[in-house]
C-alpha positions in Angstrom: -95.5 13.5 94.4 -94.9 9.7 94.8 -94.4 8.4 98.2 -92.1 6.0 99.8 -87.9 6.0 101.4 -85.1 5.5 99.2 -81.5 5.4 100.5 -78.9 5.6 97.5 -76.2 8.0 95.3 -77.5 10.8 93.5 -77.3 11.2 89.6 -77.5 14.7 88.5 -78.6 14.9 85.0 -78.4 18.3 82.9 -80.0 17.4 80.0 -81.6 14.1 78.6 -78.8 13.6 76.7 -76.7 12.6 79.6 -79.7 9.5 80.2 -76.5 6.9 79.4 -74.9 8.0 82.1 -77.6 7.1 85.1 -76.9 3.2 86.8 -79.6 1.1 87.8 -80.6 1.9 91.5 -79.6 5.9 91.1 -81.6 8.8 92.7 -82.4 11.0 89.8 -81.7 14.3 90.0 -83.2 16.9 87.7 -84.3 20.5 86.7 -87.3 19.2 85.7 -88.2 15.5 82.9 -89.7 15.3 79.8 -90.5 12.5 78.2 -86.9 12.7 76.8 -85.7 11.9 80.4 -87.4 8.2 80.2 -84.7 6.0 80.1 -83.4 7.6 83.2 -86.5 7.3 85.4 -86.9 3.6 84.2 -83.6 2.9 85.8 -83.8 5.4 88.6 -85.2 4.2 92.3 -86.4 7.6 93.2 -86.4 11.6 91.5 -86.0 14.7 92.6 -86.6 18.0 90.7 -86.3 21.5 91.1 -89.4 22.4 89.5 -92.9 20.7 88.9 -96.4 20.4 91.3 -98.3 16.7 91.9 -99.6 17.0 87.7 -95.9 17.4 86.6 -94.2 14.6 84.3 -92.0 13.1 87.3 -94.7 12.5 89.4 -97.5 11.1 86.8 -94.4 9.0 86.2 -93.0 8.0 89.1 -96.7 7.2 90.6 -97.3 4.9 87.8 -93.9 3.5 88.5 -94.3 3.4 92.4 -91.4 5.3 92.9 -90.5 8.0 95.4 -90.4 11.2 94.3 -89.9 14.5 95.1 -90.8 17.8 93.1 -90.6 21.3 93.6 -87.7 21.7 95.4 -86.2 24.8 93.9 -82.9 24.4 95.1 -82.2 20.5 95.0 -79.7 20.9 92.1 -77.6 23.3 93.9 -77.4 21.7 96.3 -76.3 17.5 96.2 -74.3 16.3 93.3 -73.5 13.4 91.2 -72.2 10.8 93.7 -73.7 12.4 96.9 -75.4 9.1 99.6 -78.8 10.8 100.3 -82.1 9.4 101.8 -85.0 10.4 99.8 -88.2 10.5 102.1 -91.0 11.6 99.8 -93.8 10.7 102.3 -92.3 14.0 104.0 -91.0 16.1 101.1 -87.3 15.9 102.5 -84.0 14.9 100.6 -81.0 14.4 103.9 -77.4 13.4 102.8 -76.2 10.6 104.9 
């Protein structure tokens, strides 16, 4: 959705509600954002989402932002959690722990 190569620790997010809880520098890790979700993205370096296309909110978002970002993934949240060292290359679409 955005492009670019971000190497940091994952910050799975439930709900907007847990926004407090994301540290500057943090891969974002969602279902999907809303609006809601903006005081995470502003402090995340990259997001990743199970759901969304290239007209969802992360991407718009996360373009404007210059950002990497990855959507649609369908299974991101089951897989890495809170804490996880991943690389995040959205130029390819792929999301590797290191």
């Amino acid at each position: 959705a955005s492009g670019g190569k971000v190497k940091s620790v994952i910050r799975y997010l439930r709900s907007a509600r847990e926004n407090d809880m994301i540290k500057s520098g943090e891969i974002l890790l969602v279902g999907s954002t809303t609006p809601d979700f903006m005081p995470a993205v502003n402090k995340a370096a990259a997001i990743v989402t199970n759901e969304g296309g290239l007209t969802c909110h992360a991407a718009i978002v996360s373009r404007e932002l210059r950002i990497p970002c990855v959507v649609g993934t369908k299974i991101a949240t089951q897989i890495f959690r809170t804490g996880d060292k991943v690389e995040v290359d959205a130029d390819e679409g792929i999301i590797k722990k290191l």
